[in-house]
C-alpha positions as CSV (number, residue, x, y, z in Angstrom):
1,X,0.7,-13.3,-57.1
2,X,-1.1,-16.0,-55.8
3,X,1.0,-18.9,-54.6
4,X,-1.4,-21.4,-53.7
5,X,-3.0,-24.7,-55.8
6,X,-6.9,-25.5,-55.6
7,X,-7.3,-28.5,-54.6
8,X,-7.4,-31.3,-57.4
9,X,-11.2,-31.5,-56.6
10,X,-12.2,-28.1,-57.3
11,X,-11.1,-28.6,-61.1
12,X,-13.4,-31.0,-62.0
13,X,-17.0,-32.1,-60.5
14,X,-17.0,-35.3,-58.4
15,X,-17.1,-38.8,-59.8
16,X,-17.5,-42.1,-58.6
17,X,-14.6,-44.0,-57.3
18,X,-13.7,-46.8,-59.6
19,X,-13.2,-49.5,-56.9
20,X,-12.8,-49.8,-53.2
21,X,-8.9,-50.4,-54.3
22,X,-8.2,-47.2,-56.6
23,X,-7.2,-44.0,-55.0
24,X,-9.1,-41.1,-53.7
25,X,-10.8,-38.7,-56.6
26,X,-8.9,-36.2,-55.4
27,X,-5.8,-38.0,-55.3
28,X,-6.0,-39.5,-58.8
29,X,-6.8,-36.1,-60.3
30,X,-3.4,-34.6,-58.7
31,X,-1.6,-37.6,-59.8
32,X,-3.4,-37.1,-63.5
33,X,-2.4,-33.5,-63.2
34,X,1.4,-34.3,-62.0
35,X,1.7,-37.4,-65.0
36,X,0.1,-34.2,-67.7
37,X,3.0,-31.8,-66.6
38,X,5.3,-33.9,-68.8
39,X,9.1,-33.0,-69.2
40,X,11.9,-35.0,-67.0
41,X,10.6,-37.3,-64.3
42,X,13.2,-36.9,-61.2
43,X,11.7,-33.5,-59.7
44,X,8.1,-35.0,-59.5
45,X,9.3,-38.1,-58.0
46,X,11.4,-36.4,-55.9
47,X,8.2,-34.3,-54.9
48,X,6.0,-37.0,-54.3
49,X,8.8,-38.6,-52.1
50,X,8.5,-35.5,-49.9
51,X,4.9,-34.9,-49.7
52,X,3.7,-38.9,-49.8
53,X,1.0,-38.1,-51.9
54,X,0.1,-36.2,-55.5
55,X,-2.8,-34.5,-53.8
56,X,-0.5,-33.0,-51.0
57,X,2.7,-32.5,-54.3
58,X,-0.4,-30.2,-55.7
59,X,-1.1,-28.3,-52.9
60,X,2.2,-27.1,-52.3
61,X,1.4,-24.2,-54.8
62,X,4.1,-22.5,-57.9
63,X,6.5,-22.1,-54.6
64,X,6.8,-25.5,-53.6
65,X,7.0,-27.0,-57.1
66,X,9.9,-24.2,-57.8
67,X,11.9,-25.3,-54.8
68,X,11.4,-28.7,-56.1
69,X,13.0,-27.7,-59.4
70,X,9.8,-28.2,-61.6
71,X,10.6,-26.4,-64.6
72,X,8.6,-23.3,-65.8
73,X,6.4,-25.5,-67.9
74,X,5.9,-28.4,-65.9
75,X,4.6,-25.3,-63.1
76,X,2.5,-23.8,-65.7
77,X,0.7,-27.1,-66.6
78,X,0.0,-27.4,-62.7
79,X,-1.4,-23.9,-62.5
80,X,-4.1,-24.1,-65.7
81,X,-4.3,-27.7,-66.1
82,X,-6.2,-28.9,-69.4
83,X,-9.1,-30.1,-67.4
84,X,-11.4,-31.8,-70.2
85,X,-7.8,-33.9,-70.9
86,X,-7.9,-34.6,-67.7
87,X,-11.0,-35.8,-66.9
88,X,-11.3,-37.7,-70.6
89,X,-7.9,-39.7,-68.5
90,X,-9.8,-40.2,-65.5
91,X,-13.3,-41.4,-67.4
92,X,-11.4,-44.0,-69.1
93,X,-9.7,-44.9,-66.0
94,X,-13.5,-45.4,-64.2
95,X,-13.6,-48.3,-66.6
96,X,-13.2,-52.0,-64.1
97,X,-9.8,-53.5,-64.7
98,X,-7.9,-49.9,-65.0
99,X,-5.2,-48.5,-62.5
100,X,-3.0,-45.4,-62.5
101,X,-0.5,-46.4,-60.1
102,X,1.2,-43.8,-58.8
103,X,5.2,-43.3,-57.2
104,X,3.6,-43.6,-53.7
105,X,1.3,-46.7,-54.6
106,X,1.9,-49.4,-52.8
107,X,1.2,-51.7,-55.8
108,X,4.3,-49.7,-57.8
109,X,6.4,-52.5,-58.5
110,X,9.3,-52.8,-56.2
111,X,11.9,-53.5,-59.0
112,X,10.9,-50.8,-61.5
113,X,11.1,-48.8,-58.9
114,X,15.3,-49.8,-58.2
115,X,15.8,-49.1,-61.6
116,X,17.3,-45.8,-63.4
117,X,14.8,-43.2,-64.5
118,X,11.7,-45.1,-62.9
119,X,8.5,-43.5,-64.5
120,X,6.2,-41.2,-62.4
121,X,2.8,-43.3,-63.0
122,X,2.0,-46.5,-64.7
123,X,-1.3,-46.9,-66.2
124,X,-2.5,-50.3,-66.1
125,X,-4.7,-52.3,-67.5
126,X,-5.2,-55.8,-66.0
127,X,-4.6,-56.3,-62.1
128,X,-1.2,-54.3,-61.5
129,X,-0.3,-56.9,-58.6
130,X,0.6,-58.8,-61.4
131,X,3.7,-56.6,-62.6
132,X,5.6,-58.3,-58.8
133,X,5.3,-61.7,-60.5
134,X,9.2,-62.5,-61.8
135,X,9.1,-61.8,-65.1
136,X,11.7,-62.5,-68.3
137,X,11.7,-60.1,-71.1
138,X,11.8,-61.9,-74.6
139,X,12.4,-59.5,-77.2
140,X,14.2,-59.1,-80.9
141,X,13.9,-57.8,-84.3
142,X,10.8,-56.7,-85.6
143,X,11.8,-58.3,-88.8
144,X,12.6,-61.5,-87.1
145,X,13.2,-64.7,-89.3
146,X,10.8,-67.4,-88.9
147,X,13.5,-69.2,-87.0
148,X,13.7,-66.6,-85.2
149,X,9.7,-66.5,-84.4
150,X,9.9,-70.2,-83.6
151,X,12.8,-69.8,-81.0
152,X,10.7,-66.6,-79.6
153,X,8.2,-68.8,-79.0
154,X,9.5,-72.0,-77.2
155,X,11.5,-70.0,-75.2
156,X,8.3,-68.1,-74.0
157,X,6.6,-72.0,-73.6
158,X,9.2,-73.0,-71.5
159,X,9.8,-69.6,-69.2
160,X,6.1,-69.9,-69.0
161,X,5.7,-73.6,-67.8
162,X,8.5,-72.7,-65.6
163,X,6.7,-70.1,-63.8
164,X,7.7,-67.2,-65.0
165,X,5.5,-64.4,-66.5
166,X,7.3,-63.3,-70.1
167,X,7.3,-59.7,-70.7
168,X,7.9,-57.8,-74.3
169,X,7.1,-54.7,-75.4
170,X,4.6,-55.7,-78.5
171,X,5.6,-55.1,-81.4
172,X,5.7,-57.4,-84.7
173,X,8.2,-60.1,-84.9
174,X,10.2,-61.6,-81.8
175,X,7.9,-59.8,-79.3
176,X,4.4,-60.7,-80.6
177,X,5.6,-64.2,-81.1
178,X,6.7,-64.5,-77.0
179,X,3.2,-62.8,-76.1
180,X,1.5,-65.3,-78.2
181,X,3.1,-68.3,-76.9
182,X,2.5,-67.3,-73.1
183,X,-1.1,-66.7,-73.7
184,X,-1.1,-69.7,-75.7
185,X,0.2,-71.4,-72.7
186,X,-2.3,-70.0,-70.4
187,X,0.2,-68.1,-68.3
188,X,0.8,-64.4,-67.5
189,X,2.3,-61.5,-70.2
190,X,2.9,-58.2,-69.8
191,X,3.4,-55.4,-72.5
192,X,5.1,-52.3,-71.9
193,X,3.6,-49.9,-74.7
194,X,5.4,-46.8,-76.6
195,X,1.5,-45.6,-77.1
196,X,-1.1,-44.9,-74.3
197,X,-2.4,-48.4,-72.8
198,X,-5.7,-48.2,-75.1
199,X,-3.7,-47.5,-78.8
200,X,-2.5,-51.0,-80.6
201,X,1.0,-50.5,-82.3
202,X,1.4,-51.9,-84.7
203,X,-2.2,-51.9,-86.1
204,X,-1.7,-55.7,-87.1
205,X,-0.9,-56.1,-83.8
206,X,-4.6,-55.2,-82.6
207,X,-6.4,-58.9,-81.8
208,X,-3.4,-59.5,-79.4
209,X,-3.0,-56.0,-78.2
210,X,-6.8,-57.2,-77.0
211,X,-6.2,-60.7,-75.5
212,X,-3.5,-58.9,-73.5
213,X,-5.8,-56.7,-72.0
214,X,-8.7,-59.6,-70.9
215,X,-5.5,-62.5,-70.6
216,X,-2.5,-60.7,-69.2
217,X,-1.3,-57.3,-68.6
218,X,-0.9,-54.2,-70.7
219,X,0.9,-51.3,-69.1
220,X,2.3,-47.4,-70.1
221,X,3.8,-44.4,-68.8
222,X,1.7,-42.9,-71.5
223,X,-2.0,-41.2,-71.2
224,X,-4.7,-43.2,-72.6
225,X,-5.2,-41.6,-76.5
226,X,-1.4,-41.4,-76.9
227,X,-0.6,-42.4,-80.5
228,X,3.0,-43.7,-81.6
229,X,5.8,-41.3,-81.6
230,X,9.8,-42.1,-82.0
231,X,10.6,-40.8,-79.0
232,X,8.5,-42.9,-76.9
233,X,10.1,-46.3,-77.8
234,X,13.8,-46.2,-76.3
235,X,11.9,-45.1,-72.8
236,X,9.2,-47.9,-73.3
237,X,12.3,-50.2,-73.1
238,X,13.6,-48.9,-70.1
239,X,10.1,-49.9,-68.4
240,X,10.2,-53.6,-70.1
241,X,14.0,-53.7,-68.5
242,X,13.2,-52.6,-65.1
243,X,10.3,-54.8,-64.7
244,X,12.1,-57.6,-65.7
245,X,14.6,-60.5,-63.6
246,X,16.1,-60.9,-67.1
247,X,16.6,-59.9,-70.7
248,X,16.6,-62.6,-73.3
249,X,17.6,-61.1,-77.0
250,X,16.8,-63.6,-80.1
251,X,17.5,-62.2,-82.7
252,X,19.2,-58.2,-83.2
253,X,20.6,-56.1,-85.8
254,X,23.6,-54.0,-84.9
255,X,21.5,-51.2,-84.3
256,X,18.6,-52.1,-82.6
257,X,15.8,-51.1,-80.0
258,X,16.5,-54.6,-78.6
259,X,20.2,-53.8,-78.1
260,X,18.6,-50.3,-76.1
261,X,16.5,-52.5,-74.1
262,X,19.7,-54.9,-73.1
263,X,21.9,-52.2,-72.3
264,X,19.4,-50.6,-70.2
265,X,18.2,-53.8,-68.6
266,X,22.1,-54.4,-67.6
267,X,22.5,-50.4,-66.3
268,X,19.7,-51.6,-63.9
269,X,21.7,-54.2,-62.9
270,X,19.5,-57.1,-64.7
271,X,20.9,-60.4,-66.1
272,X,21.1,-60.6,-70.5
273,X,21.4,-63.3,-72.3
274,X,22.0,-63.5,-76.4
275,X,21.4,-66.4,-78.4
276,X,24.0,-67.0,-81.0
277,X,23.4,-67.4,-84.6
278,X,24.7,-68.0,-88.1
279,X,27.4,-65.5,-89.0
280,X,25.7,-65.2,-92.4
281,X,22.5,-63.7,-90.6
282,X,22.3,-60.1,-90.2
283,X,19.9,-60.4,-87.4
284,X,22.4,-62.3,-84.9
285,X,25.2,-59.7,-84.7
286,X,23.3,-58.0,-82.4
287,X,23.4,-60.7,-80.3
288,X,26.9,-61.7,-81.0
289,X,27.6,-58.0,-80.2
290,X,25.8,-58.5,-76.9
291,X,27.8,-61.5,-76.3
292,X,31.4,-59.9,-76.6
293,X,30.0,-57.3,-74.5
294,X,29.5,-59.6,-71.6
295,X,25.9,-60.9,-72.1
296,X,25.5,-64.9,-71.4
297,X,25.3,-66.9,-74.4
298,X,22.4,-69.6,-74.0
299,X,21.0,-72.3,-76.0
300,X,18.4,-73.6,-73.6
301,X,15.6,-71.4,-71.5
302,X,16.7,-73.5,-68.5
303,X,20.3,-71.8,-68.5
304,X,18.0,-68.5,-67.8
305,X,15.6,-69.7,-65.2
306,X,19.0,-71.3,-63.3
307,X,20.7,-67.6,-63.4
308,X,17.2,-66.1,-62.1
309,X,16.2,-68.1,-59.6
310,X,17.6,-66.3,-56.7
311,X,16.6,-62.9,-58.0
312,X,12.8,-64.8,-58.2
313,X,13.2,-65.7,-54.4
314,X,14.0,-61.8,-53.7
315,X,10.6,-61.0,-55.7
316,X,8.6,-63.7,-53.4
317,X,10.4,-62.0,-50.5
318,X,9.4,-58.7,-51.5
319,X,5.8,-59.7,-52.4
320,X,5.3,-61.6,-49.2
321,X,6.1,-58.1,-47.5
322,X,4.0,-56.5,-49.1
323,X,1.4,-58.8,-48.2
324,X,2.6,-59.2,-44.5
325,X,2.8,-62.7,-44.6
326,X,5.7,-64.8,-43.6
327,X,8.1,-65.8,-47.0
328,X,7.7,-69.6,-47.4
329,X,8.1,-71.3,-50.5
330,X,8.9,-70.4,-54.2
331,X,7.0,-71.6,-57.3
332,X,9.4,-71.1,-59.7
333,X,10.7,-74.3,-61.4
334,X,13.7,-75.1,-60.0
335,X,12.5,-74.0,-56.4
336,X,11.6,-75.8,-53.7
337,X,7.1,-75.7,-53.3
338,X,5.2,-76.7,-50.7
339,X,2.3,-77.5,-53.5
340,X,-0.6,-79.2,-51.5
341,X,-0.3,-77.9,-48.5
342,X,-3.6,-75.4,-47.5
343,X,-2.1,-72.2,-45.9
344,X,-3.0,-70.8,-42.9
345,X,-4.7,-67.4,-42.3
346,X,-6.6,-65.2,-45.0
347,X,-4.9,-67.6,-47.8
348,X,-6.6,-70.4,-46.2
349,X,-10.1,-69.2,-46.7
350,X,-9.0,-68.1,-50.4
351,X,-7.7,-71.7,-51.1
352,X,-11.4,-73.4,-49.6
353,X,-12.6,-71.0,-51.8
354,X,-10.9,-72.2,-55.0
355,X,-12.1,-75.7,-54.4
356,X,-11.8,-78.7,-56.5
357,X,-12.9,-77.1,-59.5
358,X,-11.6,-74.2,-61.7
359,X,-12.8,-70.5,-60.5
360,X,-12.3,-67.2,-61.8
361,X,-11.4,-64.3,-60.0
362,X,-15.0,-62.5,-59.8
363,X,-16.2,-66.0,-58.4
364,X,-14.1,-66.1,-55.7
365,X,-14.6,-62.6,-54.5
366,X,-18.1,-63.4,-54.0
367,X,-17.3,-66.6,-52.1
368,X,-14.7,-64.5,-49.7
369,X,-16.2,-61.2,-50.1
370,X,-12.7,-59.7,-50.4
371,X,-12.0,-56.8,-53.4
372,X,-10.8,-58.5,-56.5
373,X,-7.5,-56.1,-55.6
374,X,-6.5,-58.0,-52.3
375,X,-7.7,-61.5,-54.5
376,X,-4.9,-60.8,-57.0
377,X,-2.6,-60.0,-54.4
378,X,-2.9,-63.2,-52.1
379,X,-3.0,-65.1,-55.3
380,X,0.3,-64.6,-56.8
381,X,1.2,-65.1,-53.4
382,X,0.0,-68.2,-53.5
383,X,1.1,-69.3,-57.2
384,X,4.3,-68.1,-56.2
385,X,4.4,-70.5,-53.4
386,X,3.4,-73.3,-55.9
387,X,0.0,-74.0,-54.3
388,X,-2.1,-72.8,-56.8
389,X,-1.4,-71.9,-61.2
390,X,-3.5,-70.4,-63.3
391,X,-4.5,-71.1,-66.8
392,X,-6.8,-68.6,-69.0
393,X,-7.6,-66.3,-66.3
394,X,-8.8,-69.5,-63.8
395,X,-7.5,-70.8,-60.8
396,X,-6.5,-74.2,-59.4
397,X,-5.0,-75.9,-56.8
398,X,-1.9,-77.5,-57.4
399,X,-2.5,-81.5,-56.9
């Protein structure tokens, strides 16, 4: 029997890579490959841990993968791998603005990554830098009040003016309302989707599903053509949790997928906070629940920034490594900024770049002639410092 893999490039014919910043063809068709085995997660992380790559994970062969405890059929989805699935994953991913990021990618975010039951991949749409930036989870009932859409949103405002990025998982009701109210602020949201990253769910959910992708982030565990299924949902939540500084729950029924998402943002060791509500409302006993559980009752958004601010700092620290560039300052309201000050070094040049006026991203990679990748990177950086903000996908200097 033969024990030995082809190499990821002898499946399919060459193609282009997608940008200076996305991985190796070969690469990204073993890390395709690995995501398409399916089944339980912990063996092929555990793999790529050991090899430091998916291309080197693949080459191991049926022996390899059955000391790693791959299962039969993960091992028989490596060894006759659906290649026109495949490569219909990796055209769409040749589309500008689209990442798979992989276990070993350095832009896998560093808290997902400390969380239970990490996913293998993430495929991204938007620049997947962004998924560092300290983020607060708003999310609720689907069926959600209009009080309840109303509080949704001016928590969302205010998390937003305070800096942080406001994450949900959009669908209808408390979560569309949060993504609706950062965009509407000009600041960063991210969904985590139950579908692949190109399949809107709920269908009236479409136009935003859409502003997401050109204003904010969209990102999945889930192949590109994925359609809703049950199952999915419960471990979209555990992404949305692990991402997250912080859970905020508006409105709940007893049994919920927002009471999921709060227990498994506090198994990852993650801060929740309930707001209360009238006893005659169905849809606050899961958040009274929540609250004799242990979660912190608040009434104001800057009760949550207060309890996240230090975790924020460890973000910035862990960004700033990343980056190699000493930790300064934190833009987080609340924090301590050196606002006006230029920076030294690279983020000097970007910050003469950026001018007096408003720039987009595209604009200043021709003025610095550095990838839109590294861009993003030194500019959360940056916002995080409180030098710079952005509003509607533009950049300023903070004044």
């Amino acid at each position: 029997m033969d024990t030995t893999a082809a190499p990821a490039s002898d499946l399919f014919p060459p193609l282009e890579r997608a940008s200076p910043d996305a991985p190796g063809d070969d690469e990204l068709l073993a890390l395709l490959a690995l995501v398409d085995a399916g089944g339980a997660t912990a063996s092929r992380r555990a793999l790529l841990e050991a090899t430091g790559s998916a291309a080197a994970a693949l080459a191991l062969g049926p022996l390899g993968w059955r000391e790693a405890r791959l299962t039969d059929a993960q091992q028989a989805r490596l060894r006759r791998p659906d290649a026109a699935r495949l490569d219909a994953h990796r055209a769409w991913l040749d589309t500008p603005g689209r990442r798979l990021v992989g276990w070993c990618d350095p832009d896998y975010p560093p808290q997902l990554k400390r969380s239970p039951s990490p996913p293998l991949a993430l495929f991204v749409v938007g620049e997947p830098a962004r998924l560092w930036h300290p983020t607060v989870a708003v999310i609720g009932s689907r069926a959600a009040t209009p009080a309840g859409r109303e509080n949704a949103a001016r928590f969302a405002d205010a998390f937003a003016r305070a800096g942080f990025a406001v994450g949900s998982g959009l669908a209808a009701g408390i979560d569309a309302a949060a993504h609706r109210a950062a965009l509407d602020r000009g600041a960063l949201t991210i969904a985590v989707l139950g579908t692949g990253p190109d399949v809107a769910y709920p269908p009236g959910n479409r136009d935003l599903h859409a502003r997401i992708a050109t204003e904010g982030v969209l990102v999945s565990e889930h192949p590109p053509g994925t359609g809703p299924r049950r199952e999915h949902f419960p471990s979209r939540n555990r992404i949305l949790a692990g991402l997250s500084l912080g859970v905020v729950v508006i409105e709940a029924a007893e049994r919920s997928g927002a009471l999921i998402t709060a227990r498994l943002a506090a198994e990852a060791g993650r801060e929740v906070f309930a707001l209360p509500g009238s006893i005659h409302n169905p849809l606050a006993r899961g958040c009274h629940r929540l609250i004799r559980d242990g979660a912190t009752l608040v009434e104001t958004h800057s009760e949550v920034t207060a309890a996240l601010a230090n975790p924020a700092l460890e973000l910035a620290s862990n960004l700033r490594g990343r980056l190699a560039t000493p930790i300064q300052h934190h833009g987080v309201a609340g924090l301590s900024s050196s606002a006006a000050a230029r920076p030294e070094g690279l983020e000097g040049s970007v910050w003469d770049a950026i001018g007096d006026d408003p720039v987009g991203i595209d604009t200043l990679a021709l003025r610095t002639g550095l990838t839109p990748a590294a861009l993003s990177s030194m500019l959360l950086a940056m916002e995080l410092d409180g030098r710079i903000v952005t509003q509607h996908g533009r950049y300023y200097r903070v004044r």
